[in-house]
C-alpha positions in Angstrom: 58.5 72.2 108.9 59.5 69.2 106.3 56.0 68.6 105.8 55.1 72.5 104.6 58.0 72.3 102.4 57.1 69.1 101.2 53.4 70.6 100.5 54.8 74.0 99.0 57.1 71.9 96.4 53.8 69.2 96.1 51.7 72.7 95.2 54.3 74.2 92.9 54.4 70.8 90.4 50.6 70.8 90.7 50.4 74.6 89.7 53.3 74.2 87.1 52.0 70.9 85.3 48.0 72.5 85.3 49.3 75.5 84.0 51.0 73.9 81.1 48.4 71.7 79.9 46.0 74.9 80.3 48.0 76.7 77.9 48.8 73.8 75.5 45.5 73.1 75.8 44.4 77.0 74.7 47.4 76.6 72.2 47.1 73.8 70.0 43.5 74.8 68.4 44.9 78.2 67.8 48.1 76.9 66.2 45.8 74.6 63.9 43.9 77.0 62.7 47.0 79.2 61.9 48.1 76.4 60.3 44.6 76.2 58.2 44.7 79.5 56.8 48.6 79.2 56.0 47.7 76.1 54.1 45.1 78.0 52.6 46.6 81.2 51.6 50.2 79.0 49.8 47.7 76.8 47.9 44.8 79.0 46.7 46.6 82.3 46.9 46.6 83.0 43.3 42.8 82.1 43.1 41.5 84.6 45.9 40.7 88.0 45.5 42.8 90.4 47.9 40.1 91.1 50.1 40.3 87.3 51.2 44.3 87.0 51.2 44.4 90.2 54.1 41.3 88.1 56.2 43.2 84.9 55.8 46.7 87.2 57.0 44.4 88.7 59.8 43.2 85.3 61.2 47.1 84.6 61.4 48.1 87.5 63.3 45.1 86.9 65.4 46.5 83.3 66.2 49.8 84.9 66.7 48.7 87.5 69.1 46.5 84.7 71.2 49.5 82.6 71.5 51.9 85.6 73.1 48.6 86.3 75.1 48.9 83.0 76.5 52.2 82.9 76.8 52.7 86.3 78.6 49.5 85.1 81.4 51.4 81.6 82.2 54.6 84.0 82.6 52.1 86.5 84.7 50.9 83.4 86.6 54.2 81.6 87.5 55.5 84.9 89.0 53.4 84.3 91.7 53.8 81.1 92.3 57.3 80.1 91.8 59.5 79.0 94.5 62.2 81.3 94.5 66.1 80.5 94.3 68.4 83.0 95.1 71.6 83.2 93.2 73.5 86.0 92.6 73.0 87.6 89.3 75.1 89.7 86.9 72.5 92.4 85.7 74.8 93.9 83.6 75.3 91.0 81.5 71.7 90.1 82.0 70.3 93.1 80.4 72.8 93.0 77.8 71.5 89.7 77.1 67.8 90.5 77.2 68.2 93.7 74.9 70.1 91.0 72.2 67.4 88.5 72.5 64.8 91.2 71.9 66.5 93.2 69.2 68.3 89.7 67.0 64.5 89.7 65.2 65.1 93.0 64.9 67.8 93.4 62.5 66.5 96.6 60.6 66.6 98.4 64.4 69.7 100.8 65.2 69.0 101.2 69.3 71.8 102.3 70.9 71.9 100.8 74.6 74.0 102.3 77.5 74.4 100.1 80.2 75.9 102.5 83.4 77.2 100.5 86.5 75.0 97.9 88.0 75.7 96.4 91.7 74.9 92.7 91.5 71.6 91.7 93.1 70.9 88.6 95.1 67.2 86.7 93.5 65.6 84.4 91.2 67.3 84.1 87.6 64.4 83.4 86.0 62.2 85.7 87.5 64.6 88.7 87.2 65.5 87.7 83.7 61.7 88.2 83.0 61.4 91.7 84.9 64.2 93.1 82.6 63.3 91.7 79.2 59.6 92.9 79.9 60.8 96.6 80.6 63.4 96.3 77.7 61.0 94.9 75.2 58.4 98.1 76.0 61.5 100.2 75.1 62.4 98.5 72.0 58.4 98.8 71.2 57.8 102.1 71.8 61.1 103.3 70.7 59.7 102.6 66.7 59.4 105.5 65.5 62.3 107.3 67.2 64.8 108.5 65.1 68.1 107.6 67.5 66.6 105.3 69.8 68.2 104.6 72.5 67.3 102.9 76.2 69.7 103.8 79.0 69.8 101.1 82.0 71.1 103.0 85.4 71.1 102.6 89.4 70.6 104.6 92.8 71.8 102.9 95.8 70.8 105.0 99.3 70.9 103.7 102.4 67.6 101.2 102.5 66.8 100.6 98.8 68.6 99.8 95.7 67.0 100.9 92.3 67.4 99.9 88.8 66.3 102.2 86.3 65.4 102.1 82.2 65.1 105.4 80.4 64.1 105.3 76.7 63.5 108.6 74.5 60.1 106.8 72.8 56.8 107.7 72.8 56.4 107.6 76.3 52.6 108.4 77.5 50.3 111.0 79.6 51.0 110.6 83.4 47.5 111.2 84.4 47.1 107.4 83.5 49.7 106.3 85.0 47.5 104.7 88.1 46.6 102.5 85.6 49.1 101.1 83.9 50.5 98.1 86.0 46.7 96.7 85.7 46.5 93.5 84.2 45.1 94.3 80.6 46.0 98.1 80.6 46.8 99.7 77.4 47.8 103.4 76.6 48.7 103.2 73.1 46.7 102.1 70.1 46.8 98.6 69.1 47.0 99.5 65.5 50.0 100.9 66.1 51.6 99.2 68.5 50.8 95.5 69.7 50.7 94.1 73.0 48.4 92.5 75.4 48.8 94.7 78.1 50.4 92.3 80.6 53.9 92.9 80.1 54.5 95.4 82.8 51.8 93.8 85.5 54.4 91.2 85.4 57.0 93.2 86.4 55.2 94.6 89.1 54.5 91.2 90.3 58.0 89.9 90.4 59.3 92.8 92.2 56.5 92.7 94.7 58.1 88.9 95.4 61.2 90.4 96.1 60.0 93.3 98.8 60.0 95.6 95.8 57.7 97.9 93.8 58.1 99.3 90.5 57.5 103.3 89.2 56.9 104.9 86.0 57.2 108.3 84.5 56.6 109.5 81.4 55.8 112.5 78.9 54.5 112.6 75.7 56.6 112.2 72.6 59.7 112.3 75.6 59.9 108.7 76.5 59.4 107.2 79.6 61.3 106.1 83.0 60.4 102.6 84.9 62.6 102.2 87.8 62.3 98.8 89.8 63.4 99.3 93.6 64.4 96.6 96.2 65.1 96.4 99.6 69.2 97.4 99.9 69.2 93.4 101.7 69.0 92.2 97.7 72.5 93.5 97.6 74.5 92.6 100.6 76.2 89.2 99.6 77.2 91.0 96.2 78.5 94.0 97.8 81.0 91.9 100.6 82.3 89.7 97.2 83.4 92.8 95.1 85.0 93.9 98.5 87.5 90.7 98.4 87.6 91.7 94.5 89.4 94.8 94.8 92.5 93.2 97.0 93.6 92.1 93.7 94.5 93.1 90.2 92.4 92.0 87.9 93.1 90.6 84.5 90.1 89.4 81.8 91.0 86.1 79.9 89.6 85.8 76.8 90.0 82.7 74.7 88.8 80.0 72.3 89.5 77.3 74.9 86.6 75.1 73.3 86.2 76.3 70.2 86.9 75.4 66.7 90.7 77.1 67.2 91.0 75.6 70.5 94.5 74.2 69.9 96.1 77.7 69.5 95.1 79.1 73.0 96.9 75.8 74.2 100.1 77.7 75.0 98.4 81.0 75.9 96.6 79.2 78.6 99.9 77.8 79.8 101.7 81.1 79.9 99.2 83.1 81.1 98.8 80.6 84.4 102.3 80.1 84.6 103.4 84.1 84.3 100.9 84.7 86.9 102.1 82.3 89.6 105.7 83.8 89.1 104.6 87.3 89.0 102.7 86.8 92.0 105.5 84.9 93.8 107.8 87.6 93.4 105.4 89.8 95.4 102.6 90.7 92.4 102.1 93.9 91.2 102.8 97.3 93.6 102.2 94.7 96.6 98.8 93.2 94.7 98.5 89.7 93.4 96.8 88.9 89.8 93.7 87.7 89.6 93.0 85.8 86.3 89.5 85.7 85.3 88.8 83.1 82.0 85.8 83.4 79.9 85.6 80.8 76.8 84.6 82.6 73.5 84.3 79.3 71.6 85.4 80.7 68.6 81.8 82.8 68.2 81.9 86.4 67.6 78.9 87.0 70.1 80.7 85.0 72.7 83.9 87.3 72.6 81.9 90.5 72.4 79.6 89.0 75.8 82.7 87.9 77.7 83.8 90.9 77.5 81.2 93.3 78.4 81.2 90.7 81.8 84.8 91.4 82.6 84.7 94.9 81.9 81.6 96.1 82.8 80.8 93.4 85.5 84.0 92.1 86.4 85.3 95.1 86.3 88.6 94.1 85.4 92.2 95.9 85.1 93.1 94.3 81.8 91.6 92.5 79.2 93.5 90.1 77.1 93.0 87.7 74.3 91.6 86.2 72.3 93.2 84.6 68.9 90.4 84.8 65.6 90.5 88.6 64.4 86.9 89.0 64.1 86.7 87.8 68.3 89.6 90.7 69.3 87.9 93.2 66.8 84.7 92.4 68.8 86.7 93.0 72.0 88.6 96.0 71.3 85.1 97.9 70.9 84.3 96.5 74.0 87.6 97.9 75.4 87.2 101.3 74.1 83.6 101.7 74.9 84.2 101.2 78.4 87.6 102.9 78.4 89.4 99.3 79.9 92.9 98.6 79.0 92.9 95.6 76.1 96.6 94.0 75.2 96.0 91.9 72.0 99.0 89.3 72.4 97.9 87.0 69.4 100.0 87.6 65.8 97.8 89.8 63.6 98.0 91.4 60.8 98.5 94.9 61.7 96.3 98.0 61.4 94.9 98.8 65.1 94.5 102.2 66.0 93.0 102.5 69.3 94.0 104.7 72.6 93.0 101.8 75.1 94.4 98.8 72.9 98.0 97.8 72.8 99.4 94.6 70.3 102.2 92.9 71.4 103.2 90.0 69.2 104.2 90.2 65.4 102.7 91.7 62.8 104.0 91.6 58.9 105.8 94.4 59.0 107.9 92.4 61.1 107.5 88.8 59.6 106.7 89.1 55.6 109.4 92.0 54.4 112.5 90.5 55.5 111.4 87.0 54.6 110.7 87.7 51.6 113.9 89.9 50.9 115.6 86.7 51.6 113.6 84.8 49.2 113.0 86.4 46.1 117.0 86.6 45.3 117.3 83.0 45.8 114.5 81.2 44.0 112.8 83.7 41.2 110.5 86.7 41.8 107.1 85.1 40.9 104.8 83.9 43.9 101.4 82.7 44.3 99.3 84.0 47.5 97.2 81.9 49.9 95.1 82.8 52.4 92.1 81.7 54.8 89.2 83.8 53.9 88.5 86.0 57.1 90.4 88.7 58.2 93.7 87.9 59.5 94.4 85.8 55.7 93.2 88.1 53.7 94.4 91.4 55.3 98.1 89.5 56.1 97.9 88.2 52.4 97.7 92.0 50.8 100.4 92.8 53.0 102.4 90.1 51.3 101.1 91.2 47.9 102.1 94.9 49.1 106.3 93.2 50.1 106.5 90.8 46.9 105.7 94.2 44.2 108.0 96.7 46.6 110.2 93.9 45.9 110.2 93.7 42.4 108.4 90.6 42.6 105.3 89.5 40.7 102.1 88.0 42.1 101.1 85.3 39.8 97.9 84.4 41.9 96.4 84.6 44.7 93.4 81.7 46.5 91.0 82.4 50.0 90.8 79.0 51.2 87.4 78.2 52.9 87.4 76.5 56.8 85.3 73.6 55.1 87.7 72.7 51.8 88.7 69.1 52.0 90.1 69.4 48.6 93.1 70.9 47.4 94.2 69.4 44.1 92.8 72.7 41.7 94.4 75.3 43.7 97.3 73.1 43.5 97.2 72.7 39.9 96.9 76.6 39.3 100.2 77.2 41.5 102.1 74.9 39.4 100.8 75.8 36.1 101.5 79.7 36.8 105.2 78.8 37.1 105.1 79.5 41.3 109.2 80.5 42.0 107.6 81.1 45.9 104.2 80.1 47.3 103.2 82.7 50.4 100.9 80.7 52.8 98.8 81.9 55.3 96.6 79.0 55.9 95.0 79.5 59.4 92.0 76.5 59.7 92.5 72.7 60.7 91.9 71.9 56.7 95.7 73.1 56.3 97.1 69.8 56.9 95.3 68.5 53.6 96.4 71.6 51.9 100.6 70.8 53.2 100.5 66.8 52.3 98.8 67.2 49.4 101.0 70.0 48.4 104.0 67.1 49.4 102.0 64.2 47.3 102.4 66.3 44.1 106.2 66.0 44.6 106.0 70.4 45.3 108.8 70.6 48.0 111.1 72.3 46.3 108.9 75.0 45.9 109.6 77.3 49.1 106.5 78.1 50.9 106.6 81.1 53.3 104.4 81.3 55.7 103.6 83.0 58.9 102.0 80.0 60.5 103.6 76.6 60.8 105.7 76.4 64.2 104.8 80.6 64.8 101.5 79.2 65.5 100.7 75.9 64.5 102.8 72.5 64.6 102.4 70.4 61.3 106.3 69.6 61.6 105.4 67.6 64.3 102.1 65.9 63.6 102.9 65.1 59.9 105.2 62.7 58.7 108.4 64.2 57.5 109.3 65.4 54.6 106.2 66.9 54.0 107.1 70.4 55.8 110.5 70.5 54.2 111.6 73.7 52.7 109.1 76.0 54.4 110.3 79.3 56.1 108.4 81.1 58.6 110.2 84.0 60.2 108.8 84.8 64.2 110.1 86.4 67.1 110.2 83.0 69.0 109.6 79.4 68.8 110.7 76.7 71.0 113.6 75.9 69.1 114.9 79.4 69.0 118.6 79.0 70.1 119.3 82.0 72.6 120.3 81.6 76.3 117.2 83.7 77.0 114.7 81.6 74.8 116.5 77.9 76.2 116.0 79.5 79.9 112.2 80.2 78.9 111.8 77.1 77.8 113.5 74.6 80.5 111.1 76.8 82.7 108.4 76.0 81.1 108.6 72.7 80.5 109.3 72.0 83.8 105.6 72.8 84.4 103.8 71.7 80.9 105.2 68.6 79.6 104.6 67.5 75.5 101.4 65.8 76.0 99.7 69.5 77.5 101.8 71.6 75.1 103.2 69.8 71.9 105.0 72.9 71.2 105.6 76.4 72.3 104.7 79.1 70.0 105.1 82.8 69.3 102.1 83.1 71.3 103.6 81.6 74.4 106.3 84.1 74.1 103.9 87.3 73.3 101.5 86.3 76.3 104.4 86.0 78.7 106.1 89.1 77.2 102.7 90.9 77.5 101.8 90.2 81.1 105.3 91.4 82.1 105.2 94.8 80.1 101.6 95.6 81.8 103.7 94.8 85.2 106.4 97.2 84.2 103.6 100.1 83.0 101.7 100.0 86.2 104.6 99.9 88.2 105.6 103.2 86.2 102.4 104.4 86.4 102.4 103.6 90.3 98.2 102.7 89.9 96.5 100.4 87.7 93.9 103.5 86.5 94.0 103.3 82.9 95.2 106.6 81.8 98.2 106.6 83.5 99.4 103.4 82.3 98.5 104.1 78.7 100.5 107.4 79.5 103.3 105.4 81.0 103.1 102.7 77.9 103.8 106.0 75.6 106.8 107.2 77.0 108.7 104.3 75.4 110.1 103.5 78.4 108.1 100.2 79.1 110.4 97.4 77.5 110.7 93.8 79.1 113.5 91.6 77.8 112.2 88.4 77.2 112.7 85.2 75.7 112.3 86.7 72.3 114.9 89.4 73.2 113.5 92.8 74.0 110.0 94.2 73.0 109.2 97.7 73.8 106.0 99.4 73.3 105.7 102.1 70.9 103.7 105.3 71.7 102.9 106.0 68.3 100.8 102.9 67.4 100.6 100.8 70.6 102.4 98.1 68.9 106.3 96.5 69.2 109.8 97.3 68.6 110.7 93.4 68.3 113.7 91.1 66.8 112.3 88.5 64.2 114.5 85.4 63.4 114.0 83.4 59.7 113.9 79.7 60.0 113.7 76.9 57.8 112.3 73.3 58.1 114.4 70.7 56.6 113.7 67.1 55.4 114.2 65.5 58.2 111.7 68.5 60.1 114.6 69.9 61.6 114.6 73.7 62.3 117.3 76.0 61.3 118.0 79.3 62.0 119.0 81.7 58.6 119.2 84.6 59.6 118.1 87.3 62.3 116.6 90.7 62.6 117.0 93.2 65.9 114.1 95.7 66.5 111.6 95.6 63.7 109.2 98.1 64.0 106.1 99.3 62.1 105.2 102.5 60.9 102.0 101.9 59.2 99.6 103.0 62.0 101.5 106.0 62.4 101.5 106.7 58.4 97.6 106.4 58.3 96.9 108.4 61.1 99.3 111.3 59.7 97.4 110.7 56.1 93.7 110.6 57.3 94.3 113.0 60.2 97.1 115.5 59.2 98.2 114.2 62.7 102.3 113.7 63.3 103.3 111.3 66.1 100.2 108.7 65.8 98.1 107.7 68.8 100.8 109.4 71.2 99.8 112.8 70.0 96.3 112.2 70.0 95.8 110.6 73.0 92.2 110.3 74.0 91.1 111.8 71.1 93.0 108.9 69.0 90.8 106.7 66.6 89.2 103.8 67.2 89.6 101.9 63.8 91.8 99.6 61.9 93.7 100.7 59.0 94.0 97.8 55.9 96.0 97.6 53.0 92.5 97.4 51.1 91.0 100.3 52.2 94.1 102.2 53.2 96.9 102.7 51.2 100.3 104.3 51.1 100.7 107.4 50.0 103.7 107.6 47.5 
């Protein structure tokens, strides 16, 4: 038995390395010659008549078309050779990664894809991965000329096979030839029109053949077409016992830049989402189920949010999504939320705006932060203020909001700077802010450059000038890592930081740091607080709701009867935007980066949401009157103003 699989693993590196020089052999001529008439056409172009440029351009696409030919038989070939290892495989997220490889050199495309529920199979990665992105890119093809395109990816499961099926609204093709069309080199369509080689979908039929499975096809003209790939049911039993074990628990989807370039803010998330957990789960879960907490690392990339979270809710099938901390990532996520109708609680500080029936914000937003800072300010050090922001979405939207406060204020905006994530360089934006006569200076710097920004600003001798801020100690720690005084004299005003001085917020803390000492967690932020806070007002919803179906905790989260009181003080949810009732205390740092508390607000609460809704809808009431039908969309001070 060792010797045959000796021999079968002997035969697969002999098949794999010949078939590899076969095609780099058949490769590298063609690629020269490409090459050739490129080098041609860029130096003579201007010389040759037309006629010549479009032989030159047809020689290339010939090359072109002779390399995927090549590459598409080695792929043909190694289907049937390949020693097979069985892993289980996501197909959800699979074909949502196949359909984004195909369709990323596609950018002029709009192809809307609907993914229904997919039962994990058990097979080969790469062989799968090739079956779907063969079928897929056949849809993509011969969805061209189709006005709203769109591919739909389904399954059947009956009692001996499991099926996997891909309906597009294309071209699709005359059944009477249908016999044919799994034939190596079989083409229905023109190849004017539409390229191809004709092996694609022999392929497929190859790979499923390996797995005990076949592959069918319908299709009518002008209709589109159906290919539906079905396996044994065996493909799916180790899947199928898994999610069984899955659905003792209640599930909740981490999202998070826990490698990314922001890495350091989901530091005390991380903490207070493991630590909530355990004690939740301690104290007997959730209606007699424990949490489940499933991570997935965004690394700070859009793409990354908006995948992780198609896997936990569409895949993963999770209760709850949370996370993750850049805008752009939790914008990415709440369309994933809403599109699949999965609960989302945004507990990072944002800057306001989200209208959404299945997303709920917890932490601070300006409304809450900015106003009564500012209030404070203005009387006590002169009306004119300079504004600056990072340039993506939280600065910029948070900085109009502060532009909106300073003018309802009878303040003056004297200037206003978007600060780039690669700016080493401070000293002209520094320069303008003294030469406008700055009274305040409004910060929202977000990126790691800030701590250039704050000791320059402390070089040029600026510390008098107050600098409010919803950042530093709300989110971020510079009055620990830089030497003092260069933090002194800034305000930031937050529902809770670690040196908040209440009974409720010391309690929070010693429990905390009885688990995370300094070195894991320098500091505990708002975000510690709102991610805590969070996880205990989903308890209290489903708990109301007595299930963790969706509806009926969004229906129990707009009574306004869900409150927790926390280390913050008490945060209830609000109905009409799906966003906080919250106290928000002003602090100052001092020269020696001290903290002090100056003064303290009970229950802030937006009404902004609300506003918009009643102004673009005609709508009283907000999201709680509209319910399902509520809007998916976010609301900016740019885009959206108050109506006097």
């Amino acid at each position: 038995m060792e010797l045959q699989i000796d021999d079968l693993e002997r035969i697969k590196r002999d098949m794999e390395a010949y078939t590899y020089t076969v095609s780099h052999e058949l490769k590298t001529p063609i690629r020269e010659i490409s090459l050739y008439a490129e080098f041609v056409e860029e130096n003579n172009g201007d010389r040759l008549m037309s006629e010549s440029l479009e032989d030159i351009r047809s020689i290339r696409k010939t090359c072109n078309d002779m390399i995927e030919l090549i590459q598409n038989m080695v792929a043909y070939s190694k289907s049937g050779f390949k020693i097979i290892e069985k892993k289980r495989i996501n197909m959800h997220l699979l074909v949502y990664q196949c359909f984004e490889e195909i369709t990323k050199a596609l950018p002029e495309r709009k192809i809307e894809l609907e993914i229904l529920e997919l039962p994990e199979m058990t097979g080969d990665l790469l062989l799968i991965k090739q079956l779907i992105f063969n079928i897929l890119s056949n849809s993509v093809k011969f969805t061209r000329e189709t006005k709203n395109a769109k591919i739909t990816v389904f399954s059947n499961v009956d009692q001996d096979t499991v099926e996997y099926g891909f309906r597009d609204n294309g071209i699709g093709f005359d059944m009477k030839y249908s016999s044919k069309i799994f034939e190596v080199f079989q083409r229905l369509h023109n190849e004017s029109e539409y390229e191809g080689n004709g092996i694609g979908l022999a392929t497929v039929q190859k790979i499923a053949n390996r797995f005990g499975g076949r592959v069918e096809i319908e299709g009518k003209v002008n209709e589109g077409c159906v290919v539906r790939v079905k396996f044994p049911i065996s493909v799916l039993s180790a899947s199928e016992e898994h999610a069984q074990d899955e659905n003792d628990y209640i599930k909740i989807g981490i999202i998070g830049d826990f490698t990314g370039d922001n890495a350091s803010y989901e530091v005390g998330k991380l903490a207070a989402y493991k630590l909530t957990a355990k004690e939740i789960n301690d104290k007997g879960g959730i209606n007699g189920k424990q949490i489940q907490l499933l991570f997935q690392d965004d690394r700070s990339e859009i793409a990354q949010a908006k995948e992780a979270a198609i896997l936990l809710a569409t895949v993963k099938k999770v209760d709850l999504l949370m996370g993750s901390t850049l805008s752009t990532s939790r914008e990415a996520i709440r369309e994933i939320a809403d599109r699949n109708k999965t609960l989302y609680i945004d507990n990072q500080q944002a800057e306001g705006g989200v209208a959404s029936h299945y997303t709920f914000c917890v932490s601070a937003i300006p409304e809450q932060q900015i106003y009564k800072m500012m209030e404070y300010l203005i009387p006590r050090y002169g009306k004119r203020c300079y504004v600056i922001a990072a340039d993506y979405n939280y600065g910029i939207l948070t900085g109009e909001w502060g532009k909106h406060f300073i003018n309802k204020l009878g303040g003056k905006v004297v200037g206003c700077e978007y600060i780039d994530k690669d700016r080493s360089d401070f000293t002209d934006i520094i320069d303008n802010i003294v030469d406008m006569g700055t009274d305040i200076l409004f910060s929202v710097c977000v990126f790691q450059n800030s701590d250039i920004f704050y000791r320059q600003w402390h070089e040029r001798g600026l510390n008098h000038i107050p600098m409010a801020t919803t950042m530093v100690c709300a989110e971020t720690n510079q009055h620990l890592t830089l030497e003092p005084p260069a933090m002194e004299n800034v305000y930031v005003m937050a529902s809770f930081i670690e040196d908040l001085d209440t009974p409720a917020a010391k309690a929070f803390v010693k429990k905390f740091r009885g688990v995370y000492n300094r070195e894991e967690l320098p500091y505990m932020s708002m975000e510690t607080e709102s991610t805590y806070t969070g996880m205990y007002l989903y308890k209290k919803a489903v708990e109301m709701a007595g299930t963790t179906e969706a509806e009926a905790v969004i229906r129990a989260f707009d009574s306004g009867g869900v409150f927790f009181d926390g280390p913050g003080g008490r945060v209830t949810i609000r109905g009409e935007d799906h966003q906080t009732i919250r106290d928000s205390v002003l602090f100052r740092i001092d020269k020696r980066h001290h903290i002090k508390e100056i003064l303290k607000e009970k229950e802030i609460r937006s009404d902004y949401v609300e506003k918009m809704i009643e102004q673009t809808n005609g709508v009283k009431g907000g999201l709680k009157t509209l319910g399902i039908n509520a809007p998916n969309t976010h609301y900016n001070l740019i885009l959206n103003k108050y109506k006097n």
